[in-house]
C-alpha positions, 0 to 999 in steps of 0.5 A, a space after each residue: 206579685 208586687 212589693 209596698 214600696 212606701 206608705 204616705 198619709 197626710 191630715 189634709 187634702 189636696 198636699 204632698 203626703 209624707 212616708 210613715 214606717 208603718 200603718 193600719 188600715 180600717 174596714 170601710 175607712 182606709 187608712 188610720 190619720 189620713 184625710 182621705 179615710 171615710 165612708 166612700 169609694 176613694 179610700 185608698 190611692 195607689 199608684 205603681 212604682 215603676 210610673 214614677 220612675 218613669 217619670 223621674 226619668 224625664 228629669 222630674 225631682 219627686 218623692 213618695 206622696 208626691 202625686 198625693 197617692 198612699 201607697 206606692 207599689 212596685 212590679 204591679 201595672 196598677 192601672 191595667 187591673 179593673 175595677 173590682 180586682 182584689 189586692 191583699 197587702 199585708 194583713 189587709 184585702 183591698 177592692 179597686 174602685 176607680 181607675 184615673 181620676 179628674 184632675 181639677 187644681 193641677 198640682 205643684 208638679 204639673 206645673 213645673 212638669 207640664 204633666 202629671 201621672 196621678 190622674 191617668 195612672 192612679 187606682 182608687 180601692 175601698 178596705 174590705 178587711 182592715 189590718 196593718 201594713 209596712 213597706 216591704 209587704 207582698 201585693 197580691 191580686 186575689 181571686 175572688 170566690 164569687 160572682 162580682 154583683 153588677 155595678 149600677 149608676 143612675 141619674 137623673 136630668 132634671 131642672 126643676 128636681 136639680 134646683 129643689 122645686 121639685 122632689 125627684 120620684 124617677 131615680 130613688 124608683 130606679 133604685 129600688 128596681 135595681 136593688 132588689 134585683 141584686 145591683 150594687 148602685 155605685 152612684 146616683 145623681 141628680 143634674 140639671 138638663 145640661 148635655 155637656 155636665 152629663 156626657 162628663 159623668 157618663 165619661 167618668 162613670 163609665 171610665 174611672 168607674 167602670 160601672 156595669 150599667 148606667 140608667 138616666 131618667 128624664 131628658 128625653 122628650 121634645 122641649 128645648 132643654 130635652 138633651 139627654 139622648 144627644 149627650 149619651 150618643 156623643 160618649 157611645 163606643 157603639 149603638 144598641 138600639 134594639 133595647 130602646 125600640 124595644 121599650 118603645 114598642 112596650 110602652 106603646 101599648 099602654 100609651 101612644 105618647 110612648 112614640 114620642 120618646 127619644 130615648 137611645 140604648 148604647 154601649 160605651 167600651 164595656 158599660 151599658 148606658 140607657 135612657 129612661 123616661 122622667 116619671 117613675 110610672 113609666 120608667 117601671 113600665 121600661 124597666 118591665 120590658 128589659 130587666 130579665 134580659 140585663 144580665 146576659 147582656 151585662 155578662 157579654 159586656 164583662 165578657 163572661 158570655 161569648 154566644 148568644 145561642 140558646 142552650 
């Protein structure tokens, strides 16, 4: 159990937040005049007590919001909880959505500090159940009561799709699969065929995310520009490549151009990464051969699943 040591808000982005006596939270919002409320993953921020006193112990002069966080918490190591952990505060339910975060501007304290504890020690949550709070108020983790939906991202490489010349059919068809098989998609996005903008949301979504499941699509053939295999084997923790034969082998019989992907399956700590093929037709095909398989391998992934013995 921990304690709320400090409520901060601010009505814009990017600036010190300033400690209020009280707030409410909002379902599907945050909190009640901050900036940071709305309709997405972030609308909360968090940041443990006792890291900012660690770092006021190396000499620096901070205050509550100085890191930009909304609540300070004191006697719970934030950080360590995953992505989907429950927090009750007060009459509220919070659900972490992003552990750390990128750090694009560094701020007024990394400046003077040469560090700041905002991007690696900072946790994201979305409000569950709206309610209000005020400094003093229990933090507790809550069991949840059923089976968290797996967490699913996908992206699509492609550079006539990323400029608008082309409208993209593969990923809102990965979508689709993935949704009426009982995934939550976190995100989708569309990008040109550049392996570093990829290996960087592949980092970040498995990371900060902690999706269960990444899906690419596109990227995986022999033109120049075809860098979606080397991007998602340079962010690999380790090979799965039994996944990607497997399509392969699937693929073949319905054409033997299917030899010529170069699509790869891998693992990055506890996220599942695959790349699928760039045309919607042949992405359902794959997707045919593994999807039944999916949810033990994820469940091993989340650790859930200790032997792959048949029953």
């Amino acid at each position: 159990m921990g304690i709320l040591r400090a409520i901060c808000i601010s009505e814009e982005r990017g600036v010190r937040k300033a400690c209020v006596p009280a707030a409410r939270l909002v379902a599907d919002w945050g909190i009640e005049g901050d900036a940071h409320a709305g309709s997405w993953h972030r609308q909360v921020s968090l940041l443990s007590y006792d890291r900012v006193e660690e770092f006021r112990a190396r000499g620096a002069e901070v205050t509550e919001g100085a890191f930009g966080e909304n609540l300070l918490v004191e006697g719970v190591d934030l950080r360590s909880l995953p992505v989907g952990t429950r927090l009750r505060c007060g009459g509220a339910l919070l659900e972490i959505t992003q552990v750390g975060k990128e750090c694009h501007n560094h701020c007024a304290i990394y400046h003077a500090m040469g560090d700041c504890i905002m991007p690696r020690e900072g946790v994201f949550a979305r409000v569950l159940q709206g309610g209000d709070i005020k400094p003093g108020d229990e933090v507790t983790v809550v069991a949840r009561g059923e089976k968290r939906p797996y967490q699913a991202a996908v992206i699509t490489l492609s550079d006539r799709c990323s400029r608008g010349e082309r409208e993209d059919a593969a990923g809102p068809a990965i979508v689709q699969r993935l949704t009426e098989a009982g995934y939550e998609v976190a995100e989708t996005l569309l990008l040109p065929d550049d392996g570093e903008l990829l290996k960087s949301h592949l980092i970040r979504l498995a990371d900060q995310r902690q999706v269960d499941l990444i899906l690419t699509t596109g990227g995986t053939g022999f033109a120049e520009r075809d860098v979606t295999p080397e991007a998602t084997l340079a962010v690999a923790t380790r090979s799965t490549p039994g996944i990607a034969e497997a399509m392969r082998a699937h693929s073949l019989a319905v054409t033997p151009r299917a030899m010529l992907s170069r699509g790869v399956s891998v693992i990055r700590h506890r996220t599942l990464i695959i790349n699928l093929p760039g045309s919607p037709k042949a992405c359902n095909e794959c997707l045919d051969c593994v999807m039944d398989t999916l949810p033990h391998a994820l469940d091993l992934l989340r650790g859930g699943v200790t032997d792959c013995a048949a029953d």
